[in-house]
ModelCIF file with pLDDT and N, C-alpha, C, O atoms, coordinates in Angstrom:
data_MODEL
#
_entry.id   MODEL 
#
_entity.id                         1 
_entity.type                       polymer 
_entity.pdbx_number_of_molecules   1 
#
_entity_poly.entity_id                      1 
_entity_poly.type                           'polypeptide(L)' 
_entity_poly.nstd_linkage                   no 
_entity_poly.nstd_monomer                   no 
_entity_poly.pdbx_seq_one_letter_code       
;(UNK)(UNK)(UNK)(UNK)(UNK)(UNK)(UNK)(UNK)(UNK)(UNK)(UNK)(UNK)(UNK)(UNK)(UNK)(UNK)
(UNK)(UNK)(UNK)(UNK)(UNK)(UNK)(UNK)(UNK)(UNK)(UNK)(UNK)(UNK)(UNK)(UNK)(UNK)(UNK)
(UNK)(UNK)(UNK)(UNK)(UNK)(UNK)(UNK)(UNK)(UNK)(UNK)(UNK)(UNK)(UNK)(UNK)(UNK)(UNK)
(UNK)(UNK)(UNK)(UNK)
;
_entity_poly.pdbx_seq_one_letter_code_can   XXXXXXXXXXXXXXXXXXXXXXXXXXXXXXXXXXXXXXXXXXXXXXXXXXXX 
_entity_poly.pdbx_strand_id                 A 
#
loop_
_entity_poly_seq.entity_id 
_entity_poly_seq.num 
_entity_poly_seq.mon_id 
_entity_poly_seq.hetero 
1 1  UNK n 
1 2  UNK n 
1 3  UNK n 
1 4  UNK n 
1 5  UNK n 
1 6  UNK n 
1 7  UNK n 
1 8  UNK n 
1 9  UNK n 
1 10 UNK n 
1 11 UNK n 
1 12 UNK n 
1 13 UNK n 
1 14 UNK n 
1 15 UNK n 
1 16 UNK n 
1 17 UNK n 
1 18 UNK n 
1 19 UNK n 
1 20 UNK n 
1 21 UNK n 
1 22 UNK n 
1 23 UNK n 
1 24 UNK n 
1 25 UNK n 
1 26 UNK n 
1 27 UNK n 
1 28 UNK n 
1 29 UNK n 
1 30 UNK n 
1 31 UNK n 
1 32 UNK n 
1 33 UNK n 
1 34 UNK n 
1 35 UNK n 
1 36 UNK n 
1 37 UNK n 
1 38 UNK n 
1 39 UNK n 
1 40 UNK n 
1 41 UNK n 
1 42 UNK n 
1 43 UNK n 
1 44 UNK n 
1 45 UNK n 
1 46 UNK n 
1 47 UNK n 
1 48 UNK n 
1 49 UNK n 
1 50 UNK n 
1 51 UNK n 
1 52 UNK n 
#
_struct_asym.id          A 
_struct_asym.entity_id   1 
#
loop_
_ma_qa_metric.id 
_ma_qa_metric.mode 
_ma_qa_metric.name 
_ma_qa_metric.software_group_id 
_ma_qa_metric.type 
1 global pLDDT . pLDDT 
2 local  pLDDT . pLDDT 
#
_ma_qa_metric_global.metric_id      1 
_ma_qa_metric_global.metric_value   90.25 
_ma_qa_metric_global.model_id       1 
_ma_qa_metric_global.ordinal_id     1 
#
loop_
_ma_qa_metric_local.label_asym_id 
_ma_qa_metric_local.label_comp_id 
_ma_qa_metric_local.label_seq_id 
_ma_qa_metric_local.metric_id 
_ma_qa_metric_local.metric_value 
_ma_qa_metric_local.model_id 
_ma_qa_metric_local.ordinal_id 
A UNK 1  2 72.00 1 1  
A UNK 2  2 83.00 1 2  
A UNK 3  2 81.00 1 3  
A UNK 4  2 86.00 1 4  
A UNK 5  2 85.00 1 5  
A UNK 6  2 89.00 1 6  
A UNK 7  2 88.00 1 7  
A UNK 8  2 87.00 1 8  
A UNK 9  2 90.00 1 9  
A UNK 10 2 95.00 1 10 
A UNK 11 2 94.00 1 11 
A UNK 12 2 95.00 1 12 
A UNK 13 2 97.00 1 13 
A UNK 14 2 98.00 1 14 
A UNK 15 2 97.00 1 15 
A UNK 16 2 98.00 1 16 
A UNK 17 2 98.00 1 17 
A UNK 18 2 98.00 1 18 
A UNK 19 2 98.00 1 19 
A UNK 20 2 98.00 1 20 
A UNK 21 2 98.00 1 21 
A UNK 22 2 98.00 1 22 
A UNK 23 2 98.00 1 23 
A UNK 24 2 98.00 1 24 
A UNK 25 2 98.00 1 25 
A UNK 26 2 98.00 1 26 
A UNK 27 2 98.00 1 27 
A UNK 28 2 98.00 1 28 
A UNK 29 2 98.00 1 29 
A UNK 30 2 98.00 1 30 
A UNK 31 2 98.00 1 31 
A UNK 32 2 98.00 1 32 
A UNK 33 2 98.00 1 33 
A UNK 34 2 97.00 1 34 
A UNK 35 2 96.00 1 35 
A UNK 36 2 95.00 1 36 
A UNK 37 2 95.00 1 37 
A UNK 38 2 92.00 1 38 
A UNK 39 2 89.00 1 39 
A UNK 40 2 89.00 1 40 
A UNK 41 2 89.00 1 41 
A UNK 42 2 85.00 1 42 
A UNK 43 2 84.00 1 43 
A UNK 44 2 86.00 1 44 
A UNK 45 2 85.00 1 45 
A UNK 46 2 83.00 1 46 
A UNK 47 2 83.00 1 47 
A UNK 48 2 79.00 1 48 
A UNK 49 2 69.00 1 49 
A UNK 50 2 70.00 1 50 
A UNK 51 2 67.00 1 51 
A UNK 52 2 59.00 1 52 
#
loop_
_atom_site.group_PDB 
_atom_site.id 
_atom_site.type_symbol 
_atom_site.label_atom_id 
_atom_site.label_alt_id 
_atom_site.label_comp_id 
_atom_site.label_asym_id 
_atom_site.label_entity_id 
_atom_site.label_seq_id 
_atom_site.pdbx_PDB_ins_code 
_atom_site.Cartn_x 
_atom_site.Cartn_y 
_atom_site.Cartn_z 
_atom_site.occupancy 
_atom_site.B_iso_or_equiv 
_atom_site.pdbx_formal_charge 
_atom_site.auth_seq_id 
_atom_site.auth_comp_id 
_atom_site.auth_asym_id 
_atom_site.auth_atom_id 
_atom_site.pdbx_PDB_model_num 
ATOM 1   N N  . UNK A 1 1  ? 113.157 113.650 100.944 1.00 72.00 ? 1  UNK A N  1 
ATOM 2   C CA . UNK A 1 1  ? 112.784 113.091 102.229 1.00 72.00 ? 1  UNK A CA 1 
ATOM 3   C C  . UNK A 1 1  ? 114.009 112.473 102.881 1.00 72.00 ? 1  UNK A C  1 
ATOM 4   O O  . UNK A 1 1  ? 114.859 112.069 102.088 1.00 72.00 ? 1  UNK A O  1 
ATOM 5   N N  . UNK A 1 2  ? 114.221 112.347 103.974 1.00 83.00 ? 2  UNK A N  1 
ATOM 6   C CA . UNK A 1 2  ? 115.160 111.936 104.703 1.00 83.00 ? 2  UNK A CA 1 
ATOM 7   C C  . UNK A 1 2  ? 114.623 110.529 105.482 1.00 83.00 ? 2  UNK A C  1 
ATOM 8   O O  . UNK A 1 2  ? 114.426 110.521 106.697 1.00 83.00 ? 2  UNK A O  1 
ATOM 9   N N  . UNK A 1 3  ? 114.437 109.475 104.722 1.00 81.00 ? 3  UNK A N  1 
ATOM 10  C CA . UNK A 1 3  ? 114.110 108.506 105.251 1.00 81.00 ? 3  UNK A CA 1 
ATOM 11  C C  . UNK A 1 3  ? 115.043 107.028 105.380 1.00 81.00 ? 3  UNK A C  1 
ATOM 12  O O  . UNK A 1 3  ? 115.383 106.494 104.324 1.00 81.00 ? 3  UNK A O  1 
ATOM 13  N N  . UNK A 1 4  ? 115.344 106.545 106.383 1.00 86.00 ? 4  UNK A N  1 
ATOM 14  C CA . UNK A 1 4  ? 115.893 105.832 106.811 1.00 86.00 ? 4  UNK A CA 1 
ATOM 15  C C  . UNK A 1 4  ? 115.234 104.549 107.246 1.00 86.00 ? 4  UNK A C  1 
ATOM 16  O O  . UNK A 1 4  ? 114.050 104.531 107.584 1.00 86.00 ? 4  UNK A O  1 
ATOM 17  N N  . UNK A 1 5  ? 115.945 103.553 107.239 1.00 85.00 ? 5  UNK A N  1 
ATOM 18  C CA . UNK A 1 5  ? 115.635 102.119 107.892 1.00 85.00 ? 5  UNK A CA 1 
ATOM 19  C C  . UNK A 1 5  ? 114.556 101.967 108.854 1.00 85.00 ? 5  UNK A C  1 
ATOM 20  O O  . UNK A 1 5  ? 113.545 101.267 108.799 1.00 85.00 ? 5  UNK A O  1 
ATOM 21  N N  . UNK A 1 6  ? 115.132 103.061 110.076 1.00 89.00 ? 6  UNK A N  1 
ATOM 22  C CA . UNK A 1 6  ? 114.535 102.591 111.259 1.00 89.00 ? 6  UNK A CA 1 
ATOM 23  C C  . UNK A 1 6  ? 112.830 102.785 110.779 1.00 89.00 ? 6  UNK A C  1 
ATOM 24  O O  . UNK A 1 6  ? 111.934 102.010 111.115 1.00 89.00 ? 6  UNK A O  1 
ATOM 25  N N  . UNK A 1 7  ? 112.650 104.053 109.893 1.00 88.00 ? 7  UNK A N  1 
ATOM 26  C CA . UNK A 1 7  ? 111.165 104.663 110.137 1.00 88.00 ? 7  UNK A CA 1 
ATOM 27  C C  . UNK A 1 7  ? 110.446 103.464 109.044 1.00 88.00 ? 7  UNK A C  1 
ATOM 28  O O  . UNK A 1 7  ? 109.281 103.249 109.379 1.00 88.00 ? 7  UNK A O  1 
ATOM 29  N N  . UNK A 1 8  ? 110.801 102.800 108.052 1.00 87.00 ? 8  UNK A N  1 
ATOM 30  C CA . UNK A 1 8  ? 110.080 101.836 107.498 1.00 87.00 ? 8  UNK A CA 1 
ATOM 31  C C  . UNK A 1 8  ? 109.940 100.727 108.743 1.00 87.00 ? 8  UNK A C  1 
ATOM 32  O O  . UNK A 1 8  ? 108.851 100.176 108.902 1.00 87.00 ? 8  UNK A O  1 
ATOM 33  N N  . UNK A 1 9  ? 111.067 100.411 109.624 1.00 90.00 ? 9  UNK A N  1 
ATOM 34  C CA . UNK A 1 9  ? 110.724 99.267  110.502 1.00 90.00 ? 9  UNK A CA 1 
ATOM 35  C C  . UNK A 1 9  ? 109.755 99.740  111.968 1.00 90.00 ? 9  UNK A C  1 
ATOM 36  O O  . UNK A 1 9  ? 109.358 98.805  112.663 1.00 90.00 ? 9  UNK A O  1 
ATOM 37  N N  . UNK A 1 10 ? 109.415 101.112 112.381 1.00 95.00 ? 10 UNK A N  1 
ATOM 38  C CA . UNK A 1 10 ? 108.515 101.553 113.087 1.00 95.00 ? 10 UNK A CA 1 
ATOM 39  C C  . UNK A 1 10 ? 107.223 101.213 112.027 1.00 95.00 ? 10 UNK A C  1 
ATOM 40  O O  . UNK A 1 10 ? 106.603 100.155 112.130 1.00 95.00 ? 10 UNK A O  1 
ATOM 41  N N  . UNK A 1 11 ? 106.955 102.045 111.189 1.00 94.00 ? 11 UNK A N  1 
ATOM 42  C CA . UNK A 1 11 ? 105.779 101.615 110.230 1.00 94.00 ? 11 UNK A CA 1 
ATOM 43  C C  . UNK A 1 11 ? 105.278 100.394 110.438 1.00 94.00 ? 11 UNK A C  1 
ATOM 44  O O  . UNK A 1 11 ? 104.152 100.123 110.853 1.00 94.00 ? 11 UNK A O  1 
ATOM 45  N N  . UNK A 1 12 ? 106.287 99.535  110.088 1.00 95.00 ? 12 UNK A N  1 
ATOM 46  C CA . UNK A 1 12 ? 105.693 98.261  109.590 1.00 95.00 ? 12 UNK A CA 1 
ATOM 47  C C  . UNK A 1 12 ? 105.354 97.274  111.210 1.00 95.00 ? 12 UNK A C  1 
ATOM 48  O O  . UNK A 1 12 ? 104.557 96.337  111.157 1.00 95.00 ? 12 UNK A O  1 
ATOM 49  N N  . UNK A 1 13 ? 106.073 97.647  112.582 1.00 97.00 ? 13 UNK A N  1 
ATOM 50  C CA . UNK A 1 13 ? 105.880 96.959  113.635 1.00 97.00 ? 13 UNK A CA 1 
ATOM 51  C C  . UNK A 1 13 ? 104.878 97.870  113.746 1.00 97.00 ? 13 UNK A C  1 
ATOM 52  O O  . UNK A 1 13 ? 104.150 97.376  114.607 1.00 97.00 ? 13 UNK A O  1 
ATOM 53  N N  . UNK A 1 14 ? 104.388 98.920  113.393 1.00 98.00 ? 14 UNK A N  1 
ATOM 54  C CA . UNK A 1 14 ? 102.590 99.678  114.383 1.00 98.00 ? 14 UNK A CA 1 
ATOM 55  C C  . UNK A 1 14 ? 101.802 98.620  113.288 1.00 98.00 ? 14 UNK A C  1 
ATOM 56  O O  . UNK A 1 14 ? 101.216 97.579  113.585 1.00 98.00 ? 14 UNK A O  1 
ATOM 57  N N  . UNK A 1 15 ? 101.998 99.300  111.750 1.00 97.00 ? 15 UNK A N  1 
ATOM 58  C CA . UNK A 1 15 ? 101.076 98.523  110.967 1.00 97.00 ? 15 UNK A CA 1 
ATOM 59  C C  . UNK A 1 15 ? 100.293 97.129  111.779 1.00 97.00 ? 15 UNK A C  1 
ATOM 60  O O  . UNK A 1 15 ? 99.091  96.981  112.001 1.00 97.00 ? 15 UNK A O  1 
ATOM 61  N N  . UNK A 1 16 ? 101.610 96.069  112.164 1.00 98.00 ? 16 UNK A N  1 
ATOM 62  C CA . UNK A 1 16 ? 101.443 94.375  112.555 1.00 98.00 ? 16 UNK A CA 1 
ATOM 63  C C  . UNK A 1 16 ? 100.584 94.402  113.585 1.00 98.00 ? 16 UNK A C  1 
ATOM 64  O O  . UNK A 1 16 ? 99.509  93.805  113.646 1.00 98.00 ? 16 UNK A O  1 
ATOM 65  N N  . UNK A 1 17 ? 101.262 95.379  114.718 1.00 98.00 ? 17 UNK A N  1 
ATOM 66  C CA . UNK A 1 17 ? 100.617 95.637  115.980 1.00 98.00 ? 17 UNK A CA 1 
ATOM 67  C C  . UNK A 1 17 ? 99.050  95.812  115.564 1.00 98.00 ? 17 UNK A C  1 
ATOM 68  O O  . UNK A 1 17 ? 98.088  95.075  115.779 1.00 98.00 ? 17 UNK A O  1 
ATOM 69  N N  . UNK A 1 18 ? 99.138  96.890  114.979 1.00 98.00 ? 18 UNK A N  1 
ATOM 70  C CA . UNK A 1 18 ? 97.172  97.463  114.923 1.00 98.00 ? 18 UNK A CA 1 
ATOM 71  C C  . UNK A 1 18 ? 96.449  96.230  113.663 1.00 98.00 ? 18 UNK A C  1 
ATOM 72  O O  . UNK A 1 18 ? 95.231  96.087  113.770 1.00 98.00 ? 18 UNK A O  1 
ATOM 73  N N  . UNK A 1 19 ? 96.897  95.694  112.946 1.00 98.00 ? 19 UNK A N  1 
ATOM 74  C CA . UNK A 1 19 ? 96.188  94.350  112.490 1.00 98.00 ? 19 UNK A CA 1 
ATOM 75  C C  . UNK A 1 19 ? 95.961  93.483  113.634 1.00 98.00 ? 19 UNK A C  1 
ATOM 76  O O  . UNK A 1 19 ? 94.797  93.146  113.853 1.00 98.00 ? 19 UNK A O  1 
ATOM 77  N N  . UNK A 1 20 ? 97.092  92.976  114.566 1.00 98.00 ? 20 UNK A N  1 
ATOM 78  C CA . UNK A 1 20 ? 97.021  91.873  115.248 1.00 98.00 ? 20 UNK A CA 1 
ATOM 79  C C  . UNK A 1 20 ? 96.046  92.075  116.461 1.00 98.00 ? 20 UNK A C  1 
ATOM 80  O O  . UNK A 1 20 ? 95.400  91.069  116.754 1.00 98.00 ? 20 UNK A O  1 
ATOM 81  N N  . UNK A 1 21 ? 95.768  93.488  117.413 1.00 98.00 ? 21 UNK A N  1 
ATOM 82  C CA . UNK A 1 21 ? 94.774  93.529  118.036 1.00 98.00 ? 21 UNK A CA 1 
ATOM 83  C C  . UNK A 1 21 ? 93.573  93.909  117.261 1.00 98.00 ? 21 UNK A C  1 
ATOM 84  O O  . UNK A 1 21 ? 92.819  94.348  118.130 1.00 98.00 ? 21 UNK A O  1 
ATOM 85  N N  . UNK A 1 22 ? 92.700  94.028  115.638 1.00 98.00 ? 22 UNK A N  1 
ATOM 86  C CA . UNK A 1 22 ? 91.751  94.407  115.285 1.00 98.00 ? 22 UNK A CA 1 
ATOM 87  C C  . UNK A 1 22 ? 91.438  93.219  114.153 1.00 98.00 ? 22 UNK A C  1 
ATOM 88  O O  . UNK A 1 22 ? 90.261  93.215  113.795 1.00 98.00 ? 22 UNK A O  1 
ATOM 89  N N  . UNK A 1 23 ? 92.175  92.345  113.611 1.00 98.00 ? 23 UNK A N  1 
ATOM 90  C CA . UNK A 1 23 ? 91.802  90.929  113.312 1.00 98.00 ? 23 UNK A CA 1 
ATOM 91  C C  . UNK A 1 23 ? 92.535  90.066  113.755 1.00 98.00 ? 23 UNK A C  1 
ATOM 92  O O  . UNK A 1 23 ? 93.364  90.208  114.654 1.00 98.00 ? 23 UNK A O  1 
ATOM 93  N N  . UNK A 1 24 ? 92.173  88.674  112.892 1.00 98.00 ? 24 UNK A N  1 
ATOM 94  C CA . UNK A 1 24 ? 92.950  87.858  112.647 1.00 98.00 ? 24 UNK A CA 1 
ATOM 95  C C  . UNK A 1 24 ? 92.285  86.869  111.622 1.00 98.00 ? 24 UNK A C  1 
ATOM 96  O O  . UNK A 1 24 ? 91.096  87.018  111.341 1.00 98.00 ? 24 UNK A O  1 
ATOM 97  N N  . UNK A 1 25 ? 93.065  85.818  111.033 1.00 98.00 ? 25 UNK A N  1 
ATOM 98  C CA . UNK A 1 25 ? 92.692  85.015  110.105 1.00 98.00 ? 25 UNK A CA 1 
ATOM 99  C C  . UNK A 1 25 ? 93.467  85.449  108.704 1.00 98.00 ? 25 UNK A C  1 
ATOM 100 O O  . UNK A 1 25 ? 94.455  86.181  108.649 1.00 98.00 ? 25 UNK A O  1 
ATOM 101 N N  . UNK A 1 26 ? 92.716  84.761  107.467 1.00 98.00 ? 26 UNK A N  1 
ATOM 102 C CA . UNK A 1 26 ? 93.581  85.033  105.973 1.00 98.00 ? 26 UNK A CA 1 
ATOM 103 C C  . UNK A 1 26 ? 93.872  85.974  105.788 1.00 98.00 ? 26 UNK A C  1 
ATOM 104 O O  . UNK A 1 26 ? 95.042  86.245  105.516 1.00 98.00 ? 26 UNK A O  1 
ATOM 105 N N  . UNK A 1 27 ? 92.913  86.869  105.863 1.00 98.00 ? 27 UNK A N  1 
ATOM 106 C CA . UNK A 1 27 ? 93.003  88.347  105.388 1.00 98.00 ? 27 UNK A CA 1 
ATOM 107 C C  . UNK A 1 27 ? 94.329  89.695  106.233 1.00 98.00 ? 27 UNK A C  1 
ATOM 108 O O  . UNK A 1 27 ? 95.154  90.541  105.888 1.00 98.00 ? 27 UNK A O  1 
ATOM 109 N N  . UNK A 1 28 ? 93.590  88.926  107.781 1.00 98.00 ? 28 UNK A N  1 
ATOM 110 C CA . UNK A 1 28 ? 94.507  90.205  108.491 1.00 98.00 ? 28 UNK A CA 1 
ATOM 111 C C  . UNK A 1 28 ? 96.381  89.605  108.003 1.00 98.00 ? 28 UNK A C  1 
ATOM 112 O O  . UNK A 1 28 ? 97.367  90.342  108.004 1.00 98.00 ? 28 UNK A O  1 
ATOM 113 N N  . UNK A 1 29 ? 96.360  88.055  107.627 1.00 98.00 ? 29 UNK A N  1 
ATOM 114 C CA . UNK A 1 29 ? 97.922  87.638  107.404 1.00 98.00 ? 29 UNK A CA 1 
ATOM 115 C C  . UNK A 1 29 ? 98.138  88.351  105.641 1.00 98.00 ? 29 UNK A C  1 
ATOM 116 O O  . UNK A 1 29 ? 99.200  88.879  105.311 1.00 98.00 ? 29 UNK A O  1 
ATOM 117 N N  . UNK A 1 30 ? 96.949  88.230  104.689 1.00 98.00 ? 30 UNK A N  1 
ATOM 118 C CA . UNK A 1 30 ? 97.652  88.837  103.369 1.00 98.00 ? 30 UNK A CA 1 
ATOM 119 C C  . UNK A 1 30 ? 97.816  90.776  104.011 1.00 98.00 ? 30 UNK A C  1 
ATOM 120 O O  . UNK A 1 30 ? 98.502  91.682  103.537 1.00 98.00 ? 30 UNK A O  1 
ATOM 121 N N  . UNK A 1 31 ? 97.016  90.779  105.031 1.00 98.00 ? 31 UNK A N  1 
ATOM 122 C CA . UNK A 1 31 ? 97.113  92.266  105.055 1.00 98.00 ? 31 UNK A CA 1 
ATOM 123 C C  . UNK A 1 31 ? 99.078  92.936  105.680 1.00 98.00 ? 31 UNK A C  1 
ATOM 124 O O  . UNK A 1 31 ? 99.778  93.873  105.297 1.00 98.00 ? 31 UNK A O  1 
ATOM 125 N N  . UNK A 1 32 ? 99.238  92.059  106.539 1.00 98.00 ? 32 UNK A N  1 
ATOM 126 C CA . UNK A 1 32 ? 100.616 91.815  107.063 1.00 98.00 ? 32 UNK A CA 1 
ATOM 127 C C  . UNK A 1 32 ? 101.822 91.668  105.803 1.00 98.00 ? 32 UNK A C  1 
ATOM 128 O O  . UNK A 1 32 ? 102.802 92.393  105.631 1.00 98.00 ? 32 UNK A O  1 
ATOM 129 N N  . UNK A 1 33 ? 101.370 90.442  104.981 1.00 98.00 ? 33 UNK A N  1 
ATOM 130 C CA . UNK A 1 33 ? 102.407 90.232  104.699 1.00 98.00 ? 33 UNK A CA 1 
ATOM 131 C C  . UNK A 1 33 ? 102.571 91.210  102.756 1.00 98.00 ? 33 UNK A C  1 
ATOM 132 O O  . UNK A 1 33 ? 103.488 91.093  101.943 1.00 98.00 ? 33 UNK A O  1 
ATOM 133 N N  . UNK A 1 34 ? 101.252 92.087  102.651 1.00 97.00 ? 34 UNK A N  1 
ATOM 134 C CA . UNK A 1 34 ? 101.839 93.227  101.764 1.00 97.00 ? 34 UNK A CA 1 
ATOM 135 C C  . UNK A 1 34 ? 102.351 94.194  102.359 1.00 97.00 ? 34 UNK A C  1 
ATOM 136 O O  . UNK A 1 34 ? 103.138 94.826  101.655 1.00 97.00 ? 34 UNK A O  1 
ATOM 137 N N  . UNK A 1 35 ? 102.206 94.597  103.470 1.00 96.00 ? 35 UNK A N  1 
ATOM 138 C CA . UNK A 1 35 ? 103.100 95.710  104.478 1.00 96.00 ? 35 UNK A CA 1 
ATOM 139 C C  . UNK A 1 35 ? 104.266 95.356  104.494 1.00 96.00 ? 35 UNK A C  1 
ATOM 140 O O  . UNK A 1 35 ? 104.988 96.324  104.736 1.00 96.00 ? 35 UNK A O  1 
ATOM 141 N N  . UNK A 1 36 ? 104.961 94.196  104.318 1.00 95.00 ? 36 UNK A N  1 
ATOM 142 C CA . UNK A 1 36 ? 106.105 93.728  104.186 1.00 95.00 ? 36 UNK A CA 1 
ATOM 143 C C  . UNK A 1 36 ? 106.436 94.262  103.026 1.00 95.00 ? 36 UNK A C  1 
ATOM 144 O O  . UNK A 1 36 ? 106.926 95.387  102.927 1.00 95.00 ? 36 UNK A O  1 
ATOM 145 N N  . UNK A 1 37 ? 106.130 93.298  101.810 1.00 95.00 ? 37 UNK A N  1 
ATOM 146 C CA . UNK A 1 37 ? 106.362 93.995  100.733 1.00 95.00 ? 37 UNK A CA 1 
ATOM 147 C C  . UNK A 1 37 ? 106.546 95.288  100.532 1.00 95.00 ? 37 UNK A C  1 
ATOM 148 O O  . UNK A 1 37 ? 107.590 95.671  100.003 1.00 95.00 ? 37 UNK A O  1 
ATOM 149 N N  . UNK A 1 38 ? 105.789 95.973  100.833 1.00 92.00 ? 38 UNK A N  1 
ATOM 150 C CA . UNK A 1 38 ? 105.811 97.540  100.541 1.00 92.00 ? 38 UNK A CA 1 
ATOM 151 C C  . UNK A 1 38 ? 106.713 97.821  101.313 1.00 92.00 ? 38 UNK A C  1 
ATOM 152 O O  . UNK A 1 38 ? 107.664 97.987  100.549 1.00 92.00 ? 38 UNK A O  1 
ATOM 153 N N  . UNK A 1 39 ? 107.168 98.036  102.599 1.00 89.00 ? 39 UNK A N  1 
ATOM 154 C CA . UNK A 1 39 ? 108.005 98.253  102.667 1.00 89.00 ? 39 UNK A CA 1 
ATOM 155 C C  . UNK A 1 39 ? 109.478 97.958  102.740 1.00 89.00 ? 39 UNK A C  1 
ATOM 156 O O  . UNK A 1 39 ? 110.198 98.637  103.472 1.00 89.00 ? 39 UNK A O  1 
ATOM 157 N N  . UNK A 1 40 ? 110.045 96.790  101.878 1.00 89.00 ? 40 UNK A N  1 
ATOM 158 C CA . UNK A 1 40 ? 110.748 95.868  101.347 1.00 89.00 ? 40 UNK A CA 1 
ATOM 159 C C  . UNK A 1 40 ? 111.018 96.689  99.813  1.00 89.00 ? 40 UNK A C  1 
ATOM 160 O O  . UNK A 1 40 ? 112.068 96.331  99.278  1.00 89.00 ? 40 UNK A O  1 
ATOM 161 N N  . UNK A 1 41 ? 110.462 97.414  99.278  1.00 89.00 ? 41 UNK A N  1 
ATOM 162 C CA . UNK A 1 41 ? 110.315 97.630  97.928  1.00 89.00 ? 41 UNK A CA 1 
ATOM 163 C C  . UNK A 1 41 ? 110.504 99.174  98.213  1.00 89.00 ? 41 UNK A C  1 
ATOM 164 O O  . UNK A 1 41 ? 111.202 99.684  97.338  1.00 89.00 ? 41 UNK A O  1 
ATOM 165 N N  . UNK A 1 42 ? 110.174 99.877  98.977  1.00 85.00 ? 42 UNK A N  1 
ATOM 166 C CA . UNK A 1 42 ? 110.325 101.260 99.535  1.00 85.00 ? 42 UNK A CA 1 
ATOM 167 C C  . UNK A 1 42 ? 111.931 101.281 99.948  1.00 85.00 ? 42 UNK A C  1 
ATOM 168 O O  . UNK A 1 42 ? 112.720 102.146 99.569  1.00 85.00 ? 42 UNK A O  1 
ATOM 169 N N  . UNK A 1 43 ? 112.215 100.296 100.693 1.00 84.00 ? 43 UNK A N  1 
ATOM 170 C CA . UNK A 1 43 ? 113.790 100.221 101.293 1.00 84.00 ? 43 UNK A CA 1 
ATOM 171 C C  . UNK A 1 43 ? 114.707 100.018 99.999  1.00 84.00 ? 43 UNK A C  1 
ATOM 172 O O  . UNK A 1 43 ? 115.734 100.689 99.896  1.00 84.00 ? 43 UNK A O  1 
ATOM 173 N N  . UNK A 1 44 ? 114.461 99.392  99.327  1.00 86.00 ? 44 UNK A N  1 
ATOM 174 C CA . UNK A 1 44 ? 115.242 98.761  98.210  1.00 86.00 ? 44 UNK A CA 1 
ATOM 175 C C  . UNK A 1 44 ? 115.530 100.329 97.277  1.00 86.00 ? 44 UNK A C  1 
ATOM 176 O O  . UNK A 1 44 ? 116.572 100.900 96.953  1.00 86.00 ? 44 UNK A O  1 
ATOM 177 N N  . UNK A 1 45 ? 113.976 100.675 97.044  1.00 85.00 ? 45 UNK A N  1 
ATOM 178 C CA . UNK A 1 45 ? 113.847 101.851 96.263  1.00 85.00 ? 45 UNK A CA 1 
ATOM 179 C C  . UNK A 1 45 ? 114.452 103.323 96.698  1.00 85.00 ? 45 UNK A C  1 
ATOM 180 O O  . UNK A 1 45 ? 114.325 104.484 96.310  1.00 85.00 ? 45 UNK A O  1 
ATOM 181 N N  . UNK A 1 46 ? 114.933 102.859 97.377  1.00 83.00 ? 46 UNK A N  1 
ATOM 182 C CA . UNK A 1 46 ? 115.698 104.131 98.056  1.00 83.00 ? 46 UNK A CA 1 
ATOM 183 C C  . UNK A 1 46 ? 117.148 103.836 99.117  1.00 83.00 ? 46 UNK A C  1 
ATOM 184 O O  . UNK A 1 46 ? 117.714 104.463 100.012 1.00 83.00 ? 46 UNK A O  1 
ATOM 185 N N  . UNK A 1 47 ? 117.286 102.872 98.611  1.00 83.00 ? 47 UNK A N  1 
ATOM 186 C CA . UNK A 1 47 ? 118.566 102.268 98.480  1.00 83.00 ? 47 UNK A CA 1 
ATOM 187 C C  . UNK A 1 47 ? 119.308 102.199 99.881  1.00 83.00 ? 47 UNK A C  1 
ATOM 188 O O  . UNK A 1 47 ? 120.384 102.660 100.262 1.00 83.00 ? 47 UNK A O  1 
ATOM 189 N N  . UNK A 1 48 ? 118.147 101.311 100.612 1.00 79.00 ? 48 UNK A N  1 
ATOM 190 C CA . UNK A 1 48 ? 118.278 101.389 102.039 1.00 79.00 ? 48 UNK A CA 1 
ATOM 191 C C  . UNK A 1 48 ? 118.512 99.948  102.488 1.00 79.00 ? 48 UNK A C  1 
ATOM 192 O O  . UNK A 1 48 ? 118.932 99.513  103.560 1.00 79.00 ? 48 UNK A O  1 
ATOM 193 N N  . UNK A 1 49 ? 118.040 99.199  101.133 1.00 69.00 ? 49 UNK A N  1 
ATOM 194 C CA . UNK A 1 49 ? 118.852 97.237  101.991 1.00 69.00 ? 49 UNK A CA 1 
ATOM 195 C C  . UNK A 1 49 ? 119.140 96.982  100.254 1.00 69.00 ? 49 UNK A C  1 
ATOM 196 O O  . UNK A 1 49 ? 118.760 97.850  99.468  1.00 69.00 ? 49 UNK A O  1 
ATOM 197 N N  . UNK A 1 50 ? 119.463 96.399  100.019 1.00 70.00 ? 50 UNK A N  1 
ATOM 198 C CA . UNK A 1 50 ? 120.339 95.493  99.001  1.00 70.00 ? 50 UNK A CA 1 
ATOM 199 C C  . UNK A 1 50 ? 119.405 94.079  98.619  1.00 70.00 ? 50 UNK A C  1 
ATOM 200 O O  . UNK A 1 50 ? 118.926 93.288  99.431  1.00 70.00 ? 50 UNK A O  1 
ATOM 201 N N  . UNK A 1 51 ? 119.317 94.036  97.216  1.00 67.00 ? 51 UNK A N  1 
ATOM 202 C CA . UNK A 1 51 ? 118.896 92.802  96.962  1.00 67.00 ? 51 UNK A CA 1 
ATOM 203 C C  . UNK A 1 51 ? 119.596 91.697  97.068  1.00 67.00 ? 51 UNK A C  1 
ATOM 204 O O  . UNK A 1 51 ? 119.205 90.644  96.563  1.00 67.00 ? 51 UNK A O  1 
ATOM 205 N N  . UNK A 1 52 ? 120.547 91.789  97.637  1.00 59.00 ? 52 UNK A N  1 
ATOM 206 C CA . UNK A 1 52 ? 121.598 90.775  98.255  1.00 59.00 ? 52 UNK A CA 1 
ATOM 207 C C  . UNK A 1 52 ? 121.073 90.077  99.555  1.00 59.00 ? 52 UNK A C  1 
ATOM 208 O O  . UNK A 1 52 ? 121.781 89.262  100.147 1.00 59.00 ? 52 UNK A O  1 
#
């Protein structure tokens, strides 16, 4: 796959976007902030940011 930075940081700003107009409260924020993760752990895993 040819995947780069930008397309994990499109992902993850639609992901926020389509939580933030279809909830809100605890859930829609744990739902946010594993989309982070995942793709934090996707970037790393493919050696796209640095644990630095």
């Amino acid at each position: 796959m040819n995947l780069e930075r930008g397309h994990f940081e499109q992902w993850l700003r639609l992901f926020v976007e389509t939580v933030d107009e279809h909830f809100v409260g605890l859930k829609a924020n744990e739902a946010k902030e594993r989309a982070y993760r995942i793709a934090r752990n996707f970037m790393i895993n493919l050696q796209l940011l640095s644990l630095e």
